[in-house]
N, CA, C and O atoms as a GROMACS GRO file, in nm:
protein
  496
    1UNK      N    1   0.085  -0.117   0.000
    1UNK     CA    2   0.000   0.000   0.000
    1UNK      C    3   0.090   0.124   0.000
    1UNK      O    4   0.172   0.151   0.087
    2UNK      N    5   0.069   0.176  -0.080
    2UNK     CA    6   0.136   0.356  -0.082
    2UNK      C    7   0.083   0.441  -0.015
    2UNK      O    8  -0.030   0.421   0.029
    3UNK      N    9   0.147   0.550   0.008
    3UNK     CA   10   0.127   0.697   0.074
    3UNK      C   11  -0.011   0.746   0.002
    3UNK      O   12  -0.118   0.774   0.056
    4UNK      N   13   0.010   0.746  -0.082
    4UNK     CA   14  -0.187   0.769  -0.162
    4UNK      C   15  -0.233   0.726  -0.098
    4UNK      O   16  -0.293   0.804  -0.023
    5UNK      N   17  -0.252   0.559  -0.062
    5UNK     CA   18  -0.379   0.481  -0.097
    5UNK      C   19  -0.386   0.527   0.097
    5UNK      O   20  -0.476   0.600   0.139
    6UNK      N   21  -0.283   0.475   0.187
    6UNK     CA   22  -0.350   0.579   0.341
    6UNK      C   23  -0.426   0.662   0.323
    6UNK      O   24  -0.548   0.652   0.336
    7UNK      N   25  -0.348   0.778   0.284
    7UNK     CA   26  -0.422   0.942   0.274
    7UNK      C   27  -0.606   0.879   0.243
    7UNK      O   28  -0.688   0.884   0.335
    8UNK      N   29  -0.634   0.838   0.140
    8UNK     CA   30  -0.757   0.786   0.074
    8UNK      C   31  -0.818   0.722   0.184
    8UNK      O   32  -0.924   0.768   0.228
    9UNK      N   33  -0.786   0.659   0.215
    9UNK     CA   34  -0.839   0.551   0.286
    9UNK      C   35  -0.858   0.584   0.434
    9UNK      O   36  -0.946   0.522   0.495
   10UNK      N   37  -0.775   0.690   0.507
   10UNK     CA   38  -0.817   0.785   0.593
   10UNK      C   39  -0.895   0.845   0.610
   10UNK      O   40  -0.980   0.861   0.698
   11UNK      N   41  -0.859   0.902   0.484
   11UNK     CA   42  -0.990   1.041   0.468
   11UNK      C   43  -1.130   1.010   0.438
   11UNK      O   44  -1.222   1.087   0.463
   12UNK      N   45  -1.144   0.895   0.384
   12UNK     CA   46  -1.242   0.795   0.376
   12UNK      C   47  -1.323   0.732   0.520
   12UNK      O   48  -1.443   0.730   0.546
   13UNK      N   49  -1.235   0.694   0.581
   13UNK     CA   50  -1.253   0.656   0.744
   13UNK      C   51  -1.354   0.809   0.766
   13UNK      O   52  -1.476   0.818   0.750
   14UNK      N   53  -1.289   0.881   0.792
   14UNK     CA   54  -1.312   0.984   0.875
   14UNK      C   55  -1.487   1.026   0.767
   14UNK      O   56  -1.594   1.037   0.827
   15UNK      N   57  -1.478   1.038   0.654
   15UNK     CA   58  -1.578   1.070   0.593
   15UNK      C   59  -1.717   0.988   0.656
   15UNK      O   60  -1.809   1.043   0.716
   16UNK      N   61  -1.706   0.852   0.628
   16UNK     CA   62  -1.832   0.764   0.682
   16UNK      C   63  -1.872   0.773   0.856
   16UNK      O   64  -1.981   0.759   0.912
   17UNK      N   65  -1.709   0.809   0.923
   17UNK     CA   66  -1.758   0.783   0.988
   17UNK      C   67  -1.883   0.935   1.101
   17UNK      O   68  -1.952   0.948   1.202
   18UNK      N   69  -1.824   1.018   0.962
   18UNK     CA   70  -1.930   1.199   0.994
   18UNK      C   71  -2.080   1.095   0.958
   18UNK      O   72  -2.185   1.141   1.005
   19UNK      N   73  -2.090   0.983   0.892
   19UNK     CA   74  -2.252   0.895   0.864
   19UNK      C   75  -2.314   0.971   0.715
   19UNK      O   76  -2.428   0.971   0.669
   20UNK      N   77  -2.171   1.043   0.659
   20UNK     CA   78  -2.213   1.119   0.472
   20UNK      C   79  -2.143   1.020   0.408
   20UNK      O   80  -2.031   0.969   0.418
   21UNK      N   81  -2.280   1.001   0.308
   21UNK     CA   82  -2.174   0.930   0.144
   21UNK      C   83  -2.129   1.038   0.107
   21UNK      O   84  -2.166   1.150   0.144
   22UNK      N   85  -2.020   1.001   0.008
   22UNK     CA   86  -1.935   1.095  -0.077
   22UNK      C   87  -2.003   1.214  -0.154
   22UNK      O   88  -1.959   1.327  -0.134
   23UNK      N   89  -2.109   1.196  -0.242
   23UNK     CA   90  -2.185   1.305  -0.219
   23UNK      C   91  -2.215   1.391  -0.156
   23UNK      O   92  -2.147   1.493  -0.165
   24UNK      N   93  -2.331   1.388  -0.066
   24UNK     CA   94  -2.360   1.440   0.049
   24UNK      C   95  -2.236   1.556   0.112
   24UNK      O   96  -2.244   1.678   0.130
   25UNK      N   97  -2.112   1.450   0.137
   25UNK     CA   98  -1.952   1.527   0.162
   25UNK      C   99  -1.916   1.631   0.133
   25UNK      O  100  -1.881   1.729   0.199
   26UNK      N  101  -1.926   1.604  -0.008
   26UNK     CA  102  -1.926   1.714  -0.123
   26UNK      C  103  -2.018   1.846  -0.147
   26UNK      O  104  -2.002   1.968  -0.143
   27UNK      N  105  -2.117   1.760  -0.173
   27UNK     CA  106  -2.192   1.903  -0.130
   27UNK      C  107  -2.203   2.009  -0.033
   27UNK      O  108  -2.192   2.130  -0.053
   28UNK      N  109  -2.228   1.945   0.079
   28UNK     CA  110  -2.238   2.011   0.204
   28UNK      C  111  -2.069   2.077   0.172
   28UNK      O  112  -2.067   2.196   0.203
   29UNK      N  113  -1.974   2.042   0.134
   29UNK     CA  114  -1.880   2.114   0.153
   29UNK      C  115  -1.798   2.176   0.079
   29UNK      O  116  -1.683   2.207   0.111
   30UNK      N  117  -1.848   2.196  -0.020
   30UNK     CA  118  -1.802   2.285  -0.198
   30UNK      C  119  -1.681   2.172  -0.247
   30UNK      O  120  -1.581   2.218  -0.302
   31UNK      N  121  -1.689   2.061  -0.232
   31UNK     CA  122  -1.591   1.936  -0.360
   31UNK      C  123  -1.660   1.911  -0.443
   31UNK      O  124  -1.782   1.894  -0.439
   32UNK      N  125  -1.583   1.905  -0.534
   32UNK     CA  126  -1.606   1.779  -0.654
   32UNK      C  127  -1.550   1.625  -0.608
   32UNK      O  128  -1.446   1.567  -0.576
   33UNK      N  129  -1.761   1.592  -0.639
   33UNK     CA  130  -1.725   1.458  -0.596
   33UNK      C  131  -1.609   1.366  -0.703
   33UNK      O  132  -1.543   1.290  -0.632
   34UNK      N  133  -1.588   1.360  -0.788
   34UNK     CA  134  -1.528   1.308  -0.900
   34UNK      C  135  -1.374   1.295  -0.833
   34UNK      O  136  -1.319   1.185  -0.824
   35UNK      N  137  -1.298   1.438  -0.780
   35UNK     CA  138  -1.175   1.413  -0.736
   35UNK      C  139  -1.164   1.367  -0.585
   35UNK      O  140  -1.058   1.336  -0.532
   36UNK      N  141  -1.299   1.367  -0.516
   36UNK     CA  142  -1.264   1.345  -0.330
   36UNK      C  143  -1.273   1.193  -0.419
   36UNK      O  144  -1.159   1.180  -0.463
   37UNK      N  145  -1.313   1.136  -0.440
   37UNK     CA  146  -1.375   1.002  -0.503
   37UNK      C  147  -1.216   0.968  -0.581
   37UNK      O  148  -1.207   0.848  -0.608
   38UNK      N  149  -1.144   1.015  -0.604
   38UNK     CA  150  -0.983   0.933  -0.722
   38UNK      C  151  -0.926   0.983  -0.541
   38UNK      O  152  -0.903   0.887  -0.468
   39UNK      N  153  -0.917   1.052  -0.511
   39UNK     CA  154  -0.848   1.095  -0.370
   39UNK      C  155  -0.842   0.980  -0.273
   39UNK      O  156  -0.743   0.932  -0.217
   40UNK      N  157  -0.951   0.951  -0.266
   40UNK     CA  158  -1.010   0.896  -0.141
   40UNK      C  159  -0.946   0.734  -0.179
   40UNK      O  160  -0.902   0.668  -0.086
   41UNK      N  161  -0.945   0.670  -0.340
   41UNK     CA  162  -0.926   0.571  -0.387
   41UNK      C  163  -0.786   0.548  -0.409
   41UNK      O  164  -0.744   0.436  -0.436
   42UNK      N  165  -0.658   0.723  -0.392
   42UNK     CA  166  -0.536   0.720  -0.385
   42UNK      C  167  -0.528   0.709  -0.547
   42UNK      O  168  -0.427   0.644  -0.575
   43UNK      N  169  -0.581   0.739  -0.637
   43UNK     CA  170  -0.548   0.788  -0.772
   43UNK      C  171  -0.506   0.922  -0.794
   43UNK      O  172  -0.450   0.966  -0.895
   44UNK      N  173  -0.544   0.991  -0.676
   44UNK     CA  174  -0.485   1.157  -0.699
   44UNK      C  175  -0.448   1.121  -0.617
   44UNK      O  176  -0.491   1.023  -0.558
   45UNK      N  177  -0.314   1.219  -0.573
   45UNK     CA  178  -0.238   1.237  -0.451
   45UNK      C  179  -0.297   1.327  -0.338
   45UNK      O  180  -0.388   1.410  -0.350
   46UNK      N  181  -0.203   1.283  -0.188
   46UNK     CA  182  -0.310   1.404  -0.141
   46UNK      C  183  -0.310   1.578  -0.199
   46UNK      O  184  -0.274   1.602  -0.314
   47UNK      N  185  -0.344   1.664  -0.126
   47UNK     CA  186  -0.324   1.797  -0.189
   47UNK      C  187  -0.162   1.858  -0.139
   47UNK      O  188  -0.100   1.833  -0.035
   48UNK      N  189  -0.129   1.936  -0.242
   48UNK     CA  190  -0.011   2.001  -0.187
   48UNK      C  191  -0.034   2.078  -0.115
   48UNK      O  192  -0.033   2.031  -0.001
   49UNK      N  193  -0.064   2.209  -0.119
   49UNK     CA  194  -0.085   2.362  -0.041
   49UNK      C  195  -0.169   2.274   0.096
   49UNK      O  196  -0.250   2.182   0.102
   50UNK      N  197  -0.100   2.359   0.191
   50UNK     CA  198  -0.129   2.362   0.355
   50UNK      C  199  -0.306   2.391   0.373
   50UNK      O  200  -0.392   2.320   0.427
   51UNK      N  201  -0.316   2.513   0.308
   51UNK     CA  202  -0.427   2.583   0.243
   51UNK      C  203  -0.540   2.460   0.242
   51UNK      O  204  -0.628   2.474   0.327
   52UNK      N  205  -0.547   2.369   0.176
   52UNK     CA  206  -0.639   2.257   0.116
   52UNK      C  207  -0.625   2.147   0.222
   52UNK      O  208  -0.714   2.099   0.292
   53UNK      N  209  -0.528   2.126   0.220
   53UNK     CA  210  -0.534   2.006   0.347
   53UNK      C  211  -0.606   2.055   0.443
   53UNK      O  212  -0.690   1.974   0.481
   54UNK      N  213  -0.609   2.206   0.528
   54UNK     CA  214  -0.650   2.215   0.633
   54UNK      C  215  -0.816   2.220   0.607
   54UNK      O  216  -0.905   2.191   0.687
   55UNK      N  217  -0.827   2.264   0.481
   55UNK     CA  218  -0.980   2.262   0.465
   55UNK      C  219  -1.046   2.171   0.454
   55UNK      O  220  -1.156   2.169   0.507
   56UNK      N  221  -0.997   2.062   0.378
   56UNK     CA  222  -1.025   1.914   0.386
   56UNK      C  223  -1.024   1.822   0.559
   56UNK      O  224  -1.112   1.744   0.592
   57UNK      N  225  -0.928   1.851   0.626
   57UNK     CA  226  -0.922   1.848   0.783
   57UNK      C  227  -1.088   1.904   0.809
   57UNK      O  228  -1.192   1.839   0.822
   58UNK      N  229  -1.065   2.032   0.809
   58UNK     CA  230  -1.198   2.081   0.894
   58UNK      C  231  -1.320   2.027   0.823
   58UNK      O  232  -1.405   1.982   0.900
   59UNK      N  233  -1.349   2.023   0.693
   59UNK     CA  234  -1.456   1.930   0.664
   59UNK      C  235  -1.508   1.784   0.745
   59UNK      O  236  -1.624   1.759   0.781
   60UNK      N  237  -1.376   1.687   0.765
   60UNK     CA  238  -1.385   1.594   0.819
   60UNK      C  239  -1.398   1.576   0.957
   60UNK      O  240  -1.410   1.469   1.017
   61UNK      N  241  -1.393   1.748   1.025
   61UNK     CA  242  -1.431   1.732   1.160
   61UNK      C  243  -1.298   1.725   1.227
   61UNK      O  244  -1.305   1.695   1.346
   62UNK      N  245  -1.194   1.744   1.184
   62UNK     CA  246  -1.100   1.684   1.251
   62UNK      C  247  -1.020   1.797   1.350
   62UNK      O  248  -1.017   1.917   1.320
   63UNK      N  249  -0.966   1.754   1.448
   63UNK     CA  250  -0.959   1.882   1.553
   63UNK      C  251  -0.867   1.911   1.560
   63UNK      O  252  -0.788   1.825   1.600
   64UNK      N  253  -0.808   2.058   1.525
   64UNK     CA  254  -0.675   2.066   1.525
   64UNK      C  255  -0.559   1.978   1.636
   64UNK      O  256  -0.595   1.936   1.746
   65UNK      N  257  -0.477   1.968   1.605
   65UNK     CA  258  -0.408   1.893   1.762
   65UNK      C  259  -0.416   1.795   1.775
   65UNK      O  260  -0.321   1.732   1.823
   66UNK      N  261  -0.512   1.743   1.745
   66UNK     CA  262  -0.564   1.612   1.812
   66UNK      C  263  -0.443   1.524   1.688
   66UNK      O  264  -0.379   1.570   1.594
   67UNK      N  265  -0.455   1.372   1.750
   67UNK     CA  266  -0.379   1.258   1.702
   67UNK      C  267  -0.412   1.201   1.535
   67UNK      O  268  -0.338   1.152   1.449
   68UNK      N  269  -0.589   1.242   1.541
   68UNK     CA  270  -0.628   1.250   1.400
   68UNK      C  271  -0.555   1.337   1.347
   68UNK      O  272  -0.488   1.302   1.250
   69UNK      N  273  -0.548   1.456   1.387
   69UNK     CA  274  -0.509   1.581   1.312
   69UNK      C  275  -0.328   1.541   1.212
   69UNK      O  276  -0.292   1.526   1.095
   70UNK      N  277  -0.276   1.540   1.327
   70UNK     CA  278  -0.116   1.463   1.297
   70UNK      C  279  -0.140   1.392   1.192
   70UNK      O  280  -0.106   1.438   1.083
   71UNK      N  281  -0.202   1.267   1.197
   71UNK     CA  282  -0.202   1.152   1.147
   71UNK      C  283  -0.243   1.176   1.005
   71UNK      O  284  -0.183   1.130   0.908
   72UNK      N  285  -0.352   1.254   1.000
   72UNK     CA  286  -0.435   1.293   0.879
   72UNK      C  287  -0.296   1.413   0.778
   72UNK      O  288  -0.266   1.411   0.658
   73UNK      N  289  -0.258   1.476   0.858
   73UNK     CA  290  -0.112   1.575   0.819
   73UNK      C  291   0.033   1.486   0.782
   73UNK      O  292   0.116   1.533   0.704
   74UNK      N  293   0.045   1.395   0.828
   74UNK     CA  294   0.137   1.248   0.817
   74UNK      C  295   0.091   1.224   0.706
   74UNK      O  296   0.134   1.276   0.603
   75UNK      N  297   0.010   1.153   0.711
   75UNK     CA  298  -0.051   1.051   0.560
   75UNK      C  299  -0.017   1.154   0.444
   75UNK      O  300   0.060   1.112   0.357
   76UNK      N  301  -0.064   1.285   0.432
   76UNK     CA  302  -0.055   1.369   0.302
   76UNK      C  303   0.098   1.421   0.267
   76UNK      O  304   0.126   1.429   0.147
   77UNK      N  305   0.209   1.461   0.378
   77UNK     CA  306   0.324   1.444   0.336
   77UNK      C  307   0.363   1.337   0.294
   77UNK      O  308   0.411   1.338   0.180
   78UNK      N  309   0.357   1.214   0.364
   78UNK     CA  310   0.435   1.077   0.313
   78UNK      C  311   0.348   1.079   0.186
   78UNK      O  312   0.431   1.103   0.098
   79UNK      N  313   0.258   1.071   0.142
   79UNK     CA  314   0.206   1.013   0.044
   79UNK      C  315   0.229   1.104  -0.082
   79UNK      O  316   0.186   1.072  -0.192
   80UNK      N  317   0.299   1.219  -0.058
   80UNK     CA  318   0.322   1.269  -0.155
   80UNK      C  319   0.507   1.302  -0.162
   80UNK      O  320   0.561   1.400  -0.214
   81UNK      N  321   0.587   1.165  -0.078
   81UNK     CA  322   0.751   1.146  -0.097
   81UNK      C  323   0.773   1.258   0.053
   81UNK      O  324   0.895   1.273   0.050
   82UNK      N  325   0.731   1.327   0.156
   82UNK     CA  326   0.771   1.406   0.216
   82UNK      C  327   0.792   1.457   0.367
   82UNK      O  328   0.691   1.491   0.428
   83UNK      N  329   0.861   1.460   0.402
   83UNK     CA  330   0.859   1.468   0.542
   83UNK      C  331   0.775   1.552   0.610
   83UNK      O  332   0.770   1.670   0.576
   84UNK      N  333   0.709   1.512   0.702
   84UNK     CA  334   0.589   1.615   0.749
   84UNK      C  335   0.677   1.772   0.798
   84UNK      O  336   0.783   1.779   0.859
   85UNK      N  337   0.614   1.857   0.760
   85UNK     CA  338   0.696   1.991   0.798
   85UNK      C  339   0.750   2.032   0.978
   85UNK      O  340   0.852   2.089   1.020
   86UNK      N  341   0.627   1.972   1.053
   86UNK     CA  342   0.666   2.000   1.208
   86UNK      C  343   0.805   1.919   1.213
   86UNK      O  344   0.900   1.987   1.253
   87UNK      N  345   0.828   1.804   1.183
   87UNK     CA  346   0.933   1.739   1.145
   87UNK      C  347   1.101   1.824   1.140
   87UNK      O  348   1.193   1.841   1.220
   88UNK      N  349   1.068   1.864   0.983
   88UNK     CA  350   1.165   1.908   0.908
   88UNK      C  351   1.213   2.067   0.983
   88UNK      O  352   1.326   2.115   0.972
   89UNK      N  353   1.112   2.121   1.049
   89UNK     CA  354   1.168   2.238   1.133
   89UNK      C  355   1.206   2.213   1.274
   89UNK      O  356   1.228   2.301   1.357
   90UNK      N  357   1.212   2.079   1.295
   90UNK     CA  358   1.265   2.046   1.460
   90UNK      C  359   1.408   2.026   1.454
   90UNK      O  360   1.437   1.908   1.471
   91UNK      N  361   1.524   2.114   1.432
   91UNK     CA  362   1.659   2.011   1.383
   91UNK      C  363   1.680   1.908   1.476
   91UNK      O  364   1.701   1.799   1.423
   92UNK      N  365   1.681   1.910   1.579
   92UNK     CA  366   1.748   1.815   1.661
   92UNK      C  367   1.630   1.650   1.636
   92UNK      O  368   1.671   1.536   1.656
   93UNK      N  369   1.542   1.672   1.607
   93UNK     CA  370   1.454   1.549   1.526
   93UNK      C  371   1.525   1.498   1.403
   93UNK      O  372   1.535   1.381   1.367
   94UNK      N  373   1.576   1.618   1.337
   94UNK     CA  374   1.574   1.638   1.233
   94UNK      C  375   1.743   1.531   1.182
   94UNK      O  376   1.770   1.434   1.111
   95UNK      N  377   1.822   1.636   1.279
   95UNK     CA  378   1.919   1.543   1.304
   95UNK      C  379   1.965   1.392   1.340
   95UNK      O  380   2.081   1.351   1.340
   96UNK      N  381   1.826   1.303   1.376
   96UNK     CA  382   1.791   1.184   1.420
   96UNK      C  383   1.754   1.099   1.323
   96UNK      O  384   1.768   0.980   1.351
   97UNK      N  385   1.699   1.132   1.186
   97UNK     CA  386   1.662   1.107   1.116
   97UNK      C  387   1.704   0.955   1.035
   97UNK      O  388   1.640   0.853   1.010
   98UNK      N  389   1.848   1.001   1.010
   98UNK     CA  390   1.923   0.928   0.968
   98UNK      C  391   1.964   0.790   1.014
   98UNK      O  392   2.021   0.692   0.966
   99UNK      N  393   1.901   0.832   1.146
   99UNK     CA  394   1.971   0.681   1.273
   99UNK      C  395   1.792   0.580   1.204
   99UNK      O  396   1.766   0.469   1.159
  100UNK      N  397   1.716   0.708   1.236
  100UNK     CA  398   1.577   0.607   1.220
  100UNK      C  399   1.581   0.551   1.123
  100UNK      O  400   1.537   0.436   1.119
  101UNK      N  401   1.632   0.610   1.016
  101UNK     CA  402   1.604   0.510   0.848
  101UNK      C  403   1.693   0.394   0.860
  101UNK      O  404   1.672   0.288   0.802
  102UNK      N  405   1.818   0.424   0.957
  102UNK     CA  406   1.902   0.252   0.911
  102UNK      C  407   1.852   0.183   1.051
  102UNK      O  408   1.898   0.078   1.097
  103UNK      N  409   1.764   0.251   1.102
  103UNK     CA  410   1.655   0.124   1.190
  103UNK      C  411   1.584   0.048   1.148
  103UNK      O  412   1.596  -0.073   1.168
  104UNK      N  413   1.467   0.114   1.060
  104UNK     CA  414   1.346   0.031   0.989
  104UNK      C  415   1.436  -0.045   0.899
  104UNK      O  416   1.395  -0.158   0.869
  105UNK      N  417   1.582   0.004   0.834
  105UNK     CA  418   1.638  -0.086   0.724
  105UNK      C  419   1.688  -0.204   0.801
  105UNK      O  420   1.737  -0.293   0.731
  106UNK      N  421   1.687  -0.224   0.940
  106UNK     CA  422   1.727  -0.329   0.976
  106UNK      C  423   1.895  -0.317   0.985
  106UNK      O  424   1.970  -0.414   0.998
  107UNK      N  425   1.932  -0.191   0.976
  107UNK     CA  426   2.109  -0.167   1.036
  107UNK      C  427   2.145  -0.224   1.208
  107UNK      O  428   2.076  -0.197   1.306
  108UNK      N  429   2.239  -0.287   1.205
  108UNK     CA  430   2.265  -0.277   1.344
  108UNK      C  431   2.291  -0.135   1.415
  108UNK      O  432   2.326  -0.035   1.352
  109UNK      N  433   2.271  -0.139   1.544
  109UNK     CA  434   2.312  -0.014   1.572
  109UNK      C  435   2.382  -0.028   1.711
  109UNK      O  436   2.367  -0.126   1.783
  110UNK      N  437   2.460   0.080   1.743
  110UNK     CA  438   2.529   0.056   1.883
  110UNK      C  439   2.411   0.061   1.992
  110UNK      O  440   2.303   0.110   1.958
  111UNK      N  441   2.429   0.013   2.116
  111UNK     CA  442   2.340   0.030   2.242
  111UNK      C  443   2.328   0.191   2.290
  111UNK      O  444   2.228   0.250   2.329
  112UNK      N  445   2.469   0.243   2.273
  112UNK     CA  446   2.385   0.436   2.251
  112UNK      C  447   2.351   0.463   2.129
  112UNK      O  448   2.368   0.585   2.136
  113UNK      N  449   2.328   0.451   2.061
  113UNK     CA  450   2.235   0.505   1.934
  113UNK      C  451   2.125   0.472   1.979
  113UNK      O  452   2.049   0.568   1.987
  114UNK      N  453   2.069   0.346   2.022
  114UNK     CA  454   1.967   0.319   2.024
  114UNK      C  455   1.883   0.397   2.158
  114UNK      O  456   1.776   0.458   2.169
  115UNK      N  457   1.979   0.364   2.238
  115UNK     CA  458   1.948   0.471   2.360
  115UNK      C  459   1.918   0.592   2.371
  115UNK      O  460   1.847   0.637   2.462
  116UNK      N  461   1.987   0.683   2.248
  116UNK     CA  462   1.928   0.822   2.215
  116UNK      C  463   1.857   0.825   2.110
  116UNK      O  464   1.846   0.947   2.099
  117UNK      N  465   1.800   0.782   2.023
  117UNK     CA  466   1.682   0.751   1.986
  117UNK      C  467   1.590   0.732   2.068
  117UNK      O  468   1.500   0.812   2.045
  118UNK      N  469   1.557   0.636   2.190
  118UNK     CA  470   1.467   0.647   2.261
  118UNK      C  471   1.464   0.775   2.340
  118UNK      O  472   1.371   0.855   2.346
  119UNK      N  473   1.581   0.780   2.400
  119UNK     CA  474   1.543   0.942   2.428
  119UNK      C  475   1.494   1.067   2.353
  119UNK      O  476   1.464   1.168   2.417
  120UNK      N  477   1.486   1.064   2.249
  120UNK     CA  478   1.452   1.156   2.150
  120UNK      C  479   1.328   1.152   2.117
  120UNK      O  480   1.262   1.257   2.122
  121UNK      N  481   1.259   1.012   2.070
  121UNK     CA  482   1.127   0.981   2.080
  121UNK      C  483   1.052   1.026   2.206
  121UNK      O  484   0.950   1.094   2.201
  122UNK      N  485   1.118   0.978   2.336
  122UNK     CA  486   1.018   1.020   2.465
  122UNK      C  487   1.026   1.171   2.467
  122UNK      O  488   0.946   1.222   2.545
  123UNK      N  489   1.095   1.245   2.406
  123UNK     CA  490   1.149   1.421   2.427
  123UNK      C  491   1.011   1.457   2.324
  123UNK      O  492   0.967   1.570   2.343
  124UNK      N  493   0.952   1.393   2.241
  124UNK     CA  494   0.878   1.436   2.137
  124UNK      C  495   0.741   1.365   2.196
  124UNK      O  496   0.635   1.374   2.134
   0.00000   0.00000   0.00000
């Protein structure tokens, strides 16, 4: 599954679970059903501009802050190759980065690397 097909499939979650078909969605909230509908299915990507995502957020109810909120802001960077921006302006996250990718790759790592990584995670 790709970074699209989350975003879609999120935003989808969150849609049914407001109790609107895709229509309905749409209307009530100035879309075209045609693209929430390739969106939602991860044939379009999510949106670029901050602008659109957040409007798409508040359609879906979603509360700033909250874990949806992140998550729903997650899915549309990754799914479009990108590091979420709160991210990319934290350096000292930022600086960590590198340890995390040869984690998931399955790199060995020393017992302090790993140790400040966890510290870094609990700091966040």
């Amino acid at each position: 599954m790709n970074g699209r097909t989350k975003f879609g499939e999120f935003f989808k979650e969150k849609r049914i679970a407001l109790g609107l078909t895709l229509r309905e969605f749409c209307r009530k909230n100035g879309f075209d059903p045609g693209n929430i509908s390739r969106l939602e299915r991860g044939i379009l990507p999510p949106p670029h501009g901050e602008e659109q995502r957040i409007r798409y957020a508040e359609a879906l109810e979603i509360r700033k802050g909250s874990d949806d909120w992140l998550q729903f802001f997650d899915y549309a960077a990754t799914g479009l190759g990108q590091v979420p921006y709160d991210i990319m302006s934290d350096e000292l996250l930022l600086a960590k980065l590198p340890l995390l990718f040869r984690t998931v790759r399955g790199a060995d790592l020393s017992r302090e690397e790993l140790e400040n990584m966890i510290d870094v995670l609990k700091e966040e």
